[in-house]
N, C-alpha and C positions, 0 to 999 in steps of 0.2 A: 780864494777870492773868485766872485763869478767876475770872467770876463766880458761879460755881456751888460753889464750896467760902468763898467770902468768907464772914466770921464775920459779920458785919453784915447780909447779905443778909436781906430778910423774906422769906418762905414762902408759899407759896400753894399750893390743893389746886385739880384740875381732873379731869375724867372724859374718857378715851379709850374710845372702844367699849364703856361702863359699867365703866369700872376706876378707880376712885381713884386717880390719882397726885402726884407731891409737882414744886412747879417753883419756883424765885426768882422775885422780882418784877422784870421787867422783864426776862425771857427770852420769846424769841419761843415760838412753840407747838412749831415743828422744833425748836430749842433742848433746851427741856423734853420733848417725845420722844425725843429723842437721848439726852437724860440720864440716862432714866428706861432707856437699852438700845432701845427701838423702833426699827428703822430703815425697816419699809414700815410706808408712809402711807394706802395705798390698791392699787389695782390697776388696768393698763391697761382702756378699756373695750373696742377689738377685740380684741389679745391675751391679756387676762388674766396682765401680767407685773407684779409687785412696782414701786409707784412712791413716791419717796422725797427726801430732798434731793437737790439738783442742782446750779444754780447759787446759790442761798443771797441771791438778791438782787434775787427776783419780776422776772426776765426771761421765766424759763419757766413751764411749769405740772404739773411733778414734783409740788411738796408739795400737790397741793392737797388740802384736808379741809374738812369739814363743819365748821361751828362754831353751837352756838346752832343748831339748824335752818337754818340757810344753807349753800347747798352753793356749792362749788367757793372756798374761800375759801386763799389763799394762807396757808399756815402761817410761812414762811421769812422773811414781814415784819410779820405779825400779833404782838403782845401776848399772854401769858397772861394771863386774868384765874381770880380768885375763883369759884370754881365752874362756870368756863367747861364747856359740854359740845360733844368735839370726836371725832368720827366718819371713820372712812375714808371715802374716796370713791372708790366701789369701782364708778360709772357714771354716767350722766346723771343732771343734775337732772330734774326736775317743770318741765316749761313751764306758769307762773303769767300766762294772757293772760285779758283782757276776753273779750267779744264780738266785739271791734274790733279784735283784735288788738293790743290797747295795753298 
């Protein structure tokens, strides 16, 4: 059964790249991108090619996106939430180190 047309499902709003869009509760963030038509997620950082779902089950690291300010966060086993705001990741993080390196 998809659960994306279920009459019951409740509704949740989240923001891709500052776009409102509309997801069920209890779809993943790939999910809810896929739904909404999205299919790249981000882009390679040496080639610069379209990256996207893959294997659909955080073995690899195709979907990853920004979420909340957190980069590199796997979409294909993450939740949507309620206002969630979720970002291509489109290169490296920001290395967030001490002095210490810690």
């Amino acid at each position: 059964m998809n659960t994306f047309s279920h009459p019951i499902s409740e509704e949740v709003t989240f923001y891709f790249n500052g776009d409102l869009l509309n997801a069920k509760k209890g779809q993943t963030i790939a999910a809810a991108l896929m739904a909404n038509k999205i299919k790249q997620f981000g882009k390679s950082r040496k080639l610069q090619q379209s990256r996207g779902l893959f294997c659909a089950n955080g073995r690899c690291c195709s979907c990853f996106v920004s979420v909340n300010g957190l980069d590199h966060v796997l979409s294909c086993i993450t939740l949507v939430e309620e206002d969630m705001k979720v970002a291509s990741n489109d290169g490296d993080p920001d290395i967030r180190r001490g002095k210490n390196g810690d």
